[in-house]
N, C-alpha and C positions, 0 to 999 in steps of 0.2 A: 754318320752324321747324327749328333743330337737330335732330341727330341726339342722345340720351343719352346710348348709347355710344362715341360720338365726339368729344363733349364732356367725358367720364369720363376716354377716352385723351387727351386733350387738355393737360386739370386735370394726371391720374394722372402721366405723364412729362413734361409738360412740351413737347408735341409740337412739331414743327417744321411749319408749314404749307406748301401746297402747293394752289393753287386754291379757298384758303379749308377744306379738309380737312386733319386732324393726319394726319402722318404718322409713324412710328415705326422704320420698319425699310426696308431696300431688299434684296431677296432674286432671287438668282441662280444655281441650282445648288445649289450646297456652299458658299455664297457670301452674308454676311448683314451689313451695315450697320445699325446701330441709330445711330436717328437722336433726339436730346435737345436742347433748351437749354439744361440745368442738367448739373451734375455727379449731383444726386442722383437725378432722374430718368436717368438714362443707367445711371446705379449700376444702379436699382432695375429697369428693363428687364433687364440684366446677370442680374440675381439671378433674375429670373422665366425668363429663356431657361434659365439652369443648370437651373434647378427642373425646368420641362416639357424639356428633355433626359436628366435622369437617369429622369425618370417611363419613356423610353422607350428607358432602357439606353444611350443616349448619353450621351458627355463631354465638356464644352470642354477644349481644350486651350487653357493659360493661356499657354501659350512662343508661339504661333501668332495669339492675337488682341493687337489694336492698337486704343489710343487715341488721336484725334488733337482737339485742339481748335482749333475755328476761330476765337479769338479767338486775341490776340498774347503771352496769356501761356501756359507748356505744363500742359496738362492735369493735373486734378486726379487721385488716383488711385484707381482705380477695382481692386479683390479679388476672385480667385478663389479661393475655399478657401486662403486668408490669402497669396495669390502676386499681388503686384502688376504687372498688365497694361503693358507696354511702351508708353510714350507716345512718339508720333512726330509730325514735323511735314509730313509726306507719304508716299503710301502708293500703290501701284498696284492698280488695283479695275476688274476684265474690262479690262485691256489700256489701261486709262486712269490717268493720274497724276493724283493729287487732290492737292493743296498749303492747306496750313492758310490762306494765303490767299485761296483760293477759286480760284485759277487753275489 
């Protein structure tokens, strides 16, 4: 049997799997990948990290984060406090190059 909450995150973003478990984020330090299928599930993790950040006096910095989409078209756009997020088609993430094509 399913997990609820796991199936909620699932449903909720649109999660991307990973040994049959959704996954949503990849976290590293000061270092955070949010992980979507959808534009709007990606949005709306967006929206929630901004939220519990400011709950805790923290701020995204909107110049600093990156959208990339791994399909062939480029990313849809994704708002911070009305400042549209830099869409790229590769990005370096702990000393590793990630390329929209997967490579």
């Amino acid at each position: 049997m399913r997990d609820v909450e796991a199936e909620d995150t699932e449903d909720k973003y649109s999660a991307i799997k990973l040994n049959g478990n959704p996954i949503t984020e990849l976290c590293y330090a000061d270092d955070t990948a949010l992980l979507s299928k959808t534009t709007e599930g990606l949005n709306e993790l967006m929206q929630n990290v901004k939220k519990v950040s400011q709950n805790k006096n923290l701020l995204l910095n909107a110049k600093k984060t990156k959208v990339m989409d791994s399909d062939k078209s480029p990313a849809s756009s994704i708002l911070i406090d009305n400042e549209a997020l830099e869409s790229v088609t590769h990005f370096n993430y702990l000393g590793a190059n990630i390329e929209a094509d997967g490579r």
